[in-house]
C-alpha positions in Angstrom: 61.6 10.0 259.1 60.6 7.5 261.8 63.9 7.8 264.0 62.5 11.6 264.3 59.2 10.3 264.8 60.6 8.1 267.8 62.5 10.9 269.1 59.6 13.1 269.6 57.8 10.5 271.2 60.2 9.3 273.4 60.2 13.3 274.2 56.8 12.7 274.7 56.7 10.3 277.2 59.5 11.6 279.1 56.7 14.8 279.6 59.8 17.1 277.5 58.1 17.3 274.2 57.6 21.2 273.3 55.2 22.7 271.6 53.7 26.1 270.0 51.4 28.5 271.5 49.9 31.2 269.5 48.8 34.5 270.9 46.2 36.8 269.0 46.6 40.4 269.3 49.3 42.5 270.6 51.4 41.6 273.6 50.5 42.6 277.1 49.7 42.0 280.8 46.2 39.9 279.2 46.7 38.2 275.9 44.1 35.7 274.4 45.1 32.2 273.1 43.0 29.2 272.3 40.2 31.6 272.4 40.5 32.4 275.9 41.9 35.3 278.1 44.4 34.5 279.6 46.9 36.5 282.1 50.5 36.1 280.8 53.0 35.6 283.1 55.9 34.5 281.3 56.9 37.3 278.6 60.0 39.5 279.1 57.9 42.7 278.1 59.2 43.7 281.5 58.1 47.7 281.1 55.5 47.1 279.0 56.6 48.7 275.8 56.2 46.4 273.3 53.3 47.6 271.9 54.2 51.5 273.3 52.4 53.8 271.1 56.0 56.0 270.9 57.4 52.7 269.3 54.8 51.9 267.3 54.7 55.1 265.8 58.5 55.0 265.6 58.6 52.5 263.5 55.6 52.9 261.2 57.4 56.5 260.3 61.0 54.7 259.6 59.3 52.4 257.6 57.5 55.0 255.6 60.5 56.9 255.4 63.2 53.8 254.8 61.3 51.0 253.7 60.9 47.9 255.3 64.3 46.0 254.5 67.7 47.4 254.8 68.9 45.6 251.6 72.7 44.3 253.0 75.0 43.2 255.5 76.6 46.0 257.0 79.4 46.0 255.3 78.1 45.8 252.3 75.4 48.2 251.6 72.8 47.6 254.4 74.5 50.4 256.8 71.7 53.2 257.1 72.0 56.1 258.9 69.2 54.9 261.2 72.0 51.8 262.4 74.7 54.5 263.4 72.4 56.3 265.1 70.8 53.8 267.2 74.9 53.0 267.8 75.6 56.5 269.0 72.5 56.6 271.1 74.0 53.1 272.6 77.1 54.5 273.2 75.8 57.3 275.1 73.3 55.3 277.4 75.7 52.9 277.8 78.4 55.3 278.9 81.2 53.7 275.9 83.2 54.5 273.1 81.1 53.1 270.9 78.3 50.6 270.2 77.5 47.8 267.5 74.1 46.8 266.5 73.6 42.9 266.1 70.8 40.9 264.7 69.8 38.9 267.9 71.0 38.2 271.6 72.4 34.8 270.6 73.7 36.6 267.6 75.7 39.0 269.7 77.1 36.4 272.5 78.1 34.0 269.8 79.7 36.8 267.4 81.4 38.6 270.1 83.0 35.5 271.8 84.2 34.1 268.2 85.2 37.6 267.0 87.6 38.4 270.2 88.9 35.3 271.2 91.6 32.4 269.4 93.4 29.8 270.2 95.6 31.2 272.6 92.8 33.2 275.2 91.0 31.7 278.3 87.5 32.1 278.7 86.0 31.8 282.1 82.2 31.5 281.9 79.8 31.2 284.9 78.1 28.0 285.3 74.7 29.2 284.4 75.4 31.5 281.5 72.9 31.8 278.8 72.9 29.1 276.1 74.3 31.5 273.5 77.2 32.1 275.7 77.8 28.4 276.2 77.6 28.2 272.0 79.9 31.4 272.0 82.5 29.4 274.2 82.1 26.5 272.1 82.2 28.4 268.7 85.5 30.2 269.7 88.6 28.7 269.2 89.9 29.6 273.1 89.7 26.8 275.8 87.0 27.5 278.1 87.0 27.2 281.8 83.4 26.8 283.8 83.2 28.2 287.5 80.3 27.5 289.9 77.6 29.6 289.6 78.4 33.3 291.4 81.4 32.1 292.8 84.0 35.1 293.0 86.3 32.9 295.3 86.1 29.9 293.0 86.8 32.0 290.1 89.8 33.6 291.6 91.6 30.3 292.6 91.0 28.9 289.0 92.5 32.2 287.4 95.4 32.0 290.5 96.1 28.6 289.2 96.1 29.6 285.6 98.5 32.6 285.7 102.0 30.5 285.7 101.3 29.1 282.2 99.4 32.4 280.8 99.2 32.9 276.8 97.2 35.3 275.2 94.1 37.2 276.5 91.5 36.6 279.2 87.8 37.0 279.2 85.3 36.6 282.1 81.9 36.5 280.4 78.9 36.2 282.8 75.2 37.2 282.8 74.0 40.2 284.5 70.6 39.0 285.3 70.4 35.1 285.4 67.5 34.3 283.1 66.5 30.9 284.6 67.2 31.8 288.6 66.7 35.4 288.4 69.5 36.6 291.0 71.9 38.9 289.8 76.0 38.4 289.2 78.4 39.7 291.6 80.0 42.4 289.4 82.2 44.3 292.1 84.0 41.3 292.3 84.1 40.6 288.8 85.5 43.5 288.4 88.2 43.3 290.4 88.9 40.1 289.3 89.3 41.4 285.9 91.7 44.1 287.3 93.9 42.2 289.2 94.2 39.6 285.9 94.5 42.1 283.3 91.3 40.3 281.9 88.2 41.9 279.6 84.9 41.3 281.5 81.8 41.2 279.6 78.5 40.6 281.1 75.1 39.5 279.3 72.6 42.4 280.2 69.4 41.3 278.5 67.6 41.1 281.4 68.7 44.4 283.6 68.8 46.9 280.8 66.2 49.3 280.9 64.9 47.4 284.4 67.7 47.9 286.8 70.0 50.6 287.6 68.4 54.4 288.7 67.8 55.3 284.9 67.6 51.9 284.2 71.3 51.2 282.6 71.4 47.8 283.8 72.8 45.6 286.2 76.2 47.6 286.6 74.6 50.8 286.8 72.7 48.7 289.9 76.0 47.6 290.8 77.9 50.9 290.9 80.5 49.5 288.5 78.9 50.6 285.0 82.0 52.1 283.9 84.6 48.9 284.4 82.6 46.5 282.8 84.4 46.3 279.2 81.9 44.7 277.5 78.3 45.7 277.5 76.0 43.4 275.8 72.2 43.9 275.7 68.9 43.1 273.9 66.2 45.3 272.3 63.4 42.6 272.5 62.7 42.5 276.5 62.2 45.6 278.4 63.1 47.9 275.5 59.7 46.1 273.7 61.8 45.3 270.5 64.3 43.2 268.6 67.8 42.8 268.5 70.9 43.3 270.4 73.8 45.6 270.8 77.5 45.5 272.3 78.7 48.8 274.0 82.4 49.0 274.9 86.1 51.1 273.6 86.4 51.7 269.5 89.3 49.2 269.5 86.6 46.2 270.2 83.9 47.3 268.3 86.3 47.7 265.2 87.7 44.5 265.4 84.2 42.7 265.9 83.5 44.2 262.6 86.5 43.0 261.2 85.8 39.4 262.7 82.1 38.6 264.0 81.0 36.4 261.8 77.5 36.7 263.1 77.7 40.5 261.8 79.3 40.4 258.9 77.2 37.5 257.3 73.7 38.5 258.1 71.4 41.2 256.4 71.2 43.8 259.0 68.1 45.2 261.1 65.3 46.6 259.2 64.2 50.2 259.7 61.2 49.7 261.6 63.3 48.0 264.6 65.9 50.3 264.6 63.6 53.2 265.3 61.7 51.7 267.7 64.6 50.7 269.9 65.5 54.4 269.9 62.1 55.7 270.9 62.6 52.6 273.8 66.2 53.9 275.2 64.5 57.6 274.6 61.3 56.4 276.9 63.8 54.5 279.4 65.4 57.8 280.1 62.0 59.8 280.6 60.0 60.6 283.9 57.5 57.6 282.6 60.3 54.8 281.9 61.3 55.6 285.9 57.4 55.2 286.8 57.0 52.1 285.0 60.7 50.9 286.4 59.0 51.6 289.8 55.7 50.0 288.9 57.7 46.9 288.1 59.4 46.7 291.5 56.3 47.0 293.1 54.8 44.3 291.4 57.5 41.7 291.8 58.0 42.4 296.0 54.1 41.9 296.0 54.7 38.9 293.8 57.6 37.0 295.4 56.4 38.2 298.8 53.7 36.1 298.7 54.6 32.9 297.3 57.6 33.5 299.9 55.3 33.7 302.6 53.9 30.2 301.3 57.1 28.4 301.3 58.4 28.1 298.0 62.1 27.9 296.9 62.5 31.2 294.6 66.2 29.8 294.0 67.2 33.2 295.4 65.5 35.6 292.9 66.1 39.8 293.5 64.2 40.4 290.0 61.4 40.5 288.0 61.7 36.9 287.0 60.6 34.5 289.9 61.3 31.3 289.4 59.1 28.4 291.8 60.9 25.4 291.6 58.8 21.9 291.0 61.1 19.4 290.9 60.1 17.2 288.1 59.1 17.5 284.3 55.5 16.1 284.9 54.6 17.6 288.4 55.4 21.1 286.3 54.0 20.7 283.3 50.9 19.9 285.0 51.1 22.7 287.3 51.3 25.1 284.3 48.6 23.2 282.1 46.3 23.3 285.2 47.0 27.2 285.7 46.5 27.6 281.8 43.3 26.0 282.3 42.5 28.4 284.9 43.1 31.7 283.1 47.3 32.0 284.5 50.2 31.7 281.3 52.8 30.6 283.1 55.6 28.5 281.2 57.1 25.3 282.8 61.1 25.1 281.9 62.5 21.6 281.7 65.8 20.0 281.2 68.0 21.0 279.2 67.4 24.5 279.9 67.6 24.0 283.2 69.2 20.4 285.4 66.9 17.4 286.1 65.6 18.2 289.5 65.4 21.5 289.2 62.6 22.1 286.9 60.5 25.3 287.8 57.2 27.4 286.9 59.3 30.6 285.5 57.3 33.7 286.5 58.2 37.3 285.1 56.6 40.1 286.3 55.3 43.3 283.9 55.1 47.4 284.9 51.7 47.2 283.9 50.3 44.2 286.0 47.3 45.2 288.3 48.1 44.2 292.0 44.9 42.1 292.3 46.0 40.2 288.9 49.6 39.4 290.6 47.5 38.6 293.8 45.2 35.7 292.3 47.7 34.7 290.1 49.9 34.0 293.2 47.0 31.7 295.4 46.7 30.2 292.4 50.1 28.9 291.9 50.2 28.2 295.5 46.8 26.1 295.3 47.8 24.4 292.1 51.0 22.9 293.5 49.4 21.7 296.5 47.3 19.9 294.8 49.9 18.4 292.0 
């Protein structure tokens, strides 16, 4: 136990140690922890929804109806009708074939990398993919290539240079919505990447679904390319207020992911009461109010960025609801975000590894149903806190 013990506090003096916070009560623009009120501005509740009345009574109904476990794996007797539906519903929102229902985000990116690709496929992932991509890479059997971060032309000349000596398949995995920088992938051009190769392209939508996109579909729906992206992966447990994830894309894929996603097929599947509410979420995306709150949220992150913009900080090129400020260094930020806890602002520091040294930021994600004076203090806050760090 004491080499752990001197890991943590080597962790500790290095200002990288992590730690628990507990919030009381249900999520939302104001939560309390450590007995105080504070304004939380790092959750991915983008629309506000996770504590929707139409989801909480979703789920309280399934669970009276269903239970509160679904018993199985899928393929063995924990396939309710309640997971088929939520698949169809998927399918349909998504514009696909069909849909699969997995247990987590990082369930889904590791399980559909592993489940599609073997020894003879090339993966191409973007530099700043999501950790459970870089896992999914590493899990496969495929050899991986990493291109800089965005970079269509960078990608081309490696896939140009890779042709002559071509084996099996080719996938181009990439978020949709960076989670770290919060700028957005160039799709078009992934697109026709993927076209000209003859390679799948599947992008990591956690962060655009339900946000971006007219009736909130996602980044490709944002895009204009919703129907060529082959693979559609998203969460439940960010703007649709839930948890889980899903994979939308043809029959063929689906059927062989549940034939070989080890992820899938070895885990007890999603309980009633989560399945319902991410249909109630998809069904609320789609209304009249899911549009006002998708509008509310743009509102409130132009406000936002605008005016720590207008004060000079580095944004690292952020069009979404998360706005990054970058710090610099582990202590200078986790200072900054103490001091602003102290004052009443939640706002999480990220450190290495999640993101490089020297690029440490205060990560800032924006809700529908944050007032405009909140967003305003919170913002000469930040501004004031730095200065004086």
């Amino acid at each position: 136990m004491e080499g752990f013990r001197r890991q943590l506090d080597e962790l500790r003096e290095q200002g990288m140690l992590r730690s628990l916070r507990t919030i009381g009560g249900a999520q939302g623009p104001r939560v309390t922890m450590e007995g105080r009120e504070v304004l939380l501005l790092c959750s991915n509740n983008y629309l506000g929804l996770a504590s929707h009345a139409r989801l909480v009574d979703a789920a309280c109904a399934a669970t009276a109806r269903y239970g509160v476990g679904s018993g199985a794996s899928r393929l063995v007797s924990g396939t309710m009708e309640l997971h088929e539906r939520l698949e169809r519903r998927i399918a349909a929102f998504k514009g696909s074939e069909a849909a699969l229902v997995f247990n987590s985000g990082f369930a889904a990116n590791t399980g559909i990398i592993q489940g599609l690709t073997g020894p003879d496929d090339l993966i191409f992932s973007d530099a700043l993919n999501h950790a459970s991509i870089v896992d999914g890479c590493r899990l496969a059997k495929a050899r991986t290539l990493v291109y800089p971060h965005n970079d269509a032309d960078a990608l081309e000349r490696l896939m140009r240079a890779e042709a002559p000596r071509r084996k099996g398949r080719w996938l181009i995995v990439s978020d949709g919505v960076f989670s770290m920088d919060g700028d957005v992938a160039p799709l078009p051009a992934l697109v026709e990447l993927k076209q000209r190769y003859d390679a799948l392209l599947m992008v990591d939508d956690a962060h655009g679904t339900g946000v971006l996109g007219q009736t909130g579909r996602g980044t490709a729906e944002e895009l204009g390319c919703l129907g060529a992206v082959d693979l559609q992966m998203g969460t439940f447990g960010k703007a649709l207020g839930g948890f889980g994830a899903y994979l939308a894309a043809d029959r063929v894929l689906i059927e062989t992911l549940i034939n070989r996603s080890r992820p899938f097929i070895f885990s007890t599947s999603l309980p009633p009461a989560v399945l319902a509410a991410a249909e109630a979420a998809f069904d609320l995306v789609e209304s009249e109010e899911g549009a006002r709150r998708r509008e509310a949220l743009r509102r409130n992150r132009e406000l936002f960025a605008g005016l720590l913009a207008a004060q000079g900080f580095d944004l690292l090129g952020s069009t979404t609801q998360i706005v990054p400020v970058l710090t610099g260094e582990p202590a200078r930020t986790m200072a900054a975000s103490a001091r602003l806890f102290e004052a009443g602002v939640f706002v999480q520091g990220i450190r290495p590894p999640t993101v490089a040294g020297g690029r440490c930021r205060l990560r800032a994600t924006l809700m529908a149903d944050h007032r405009i004076d909140e967003l305003e203090w919170a913002a000469g806050l930040i501004a004031q806190v730095l200065a004086e760090v």
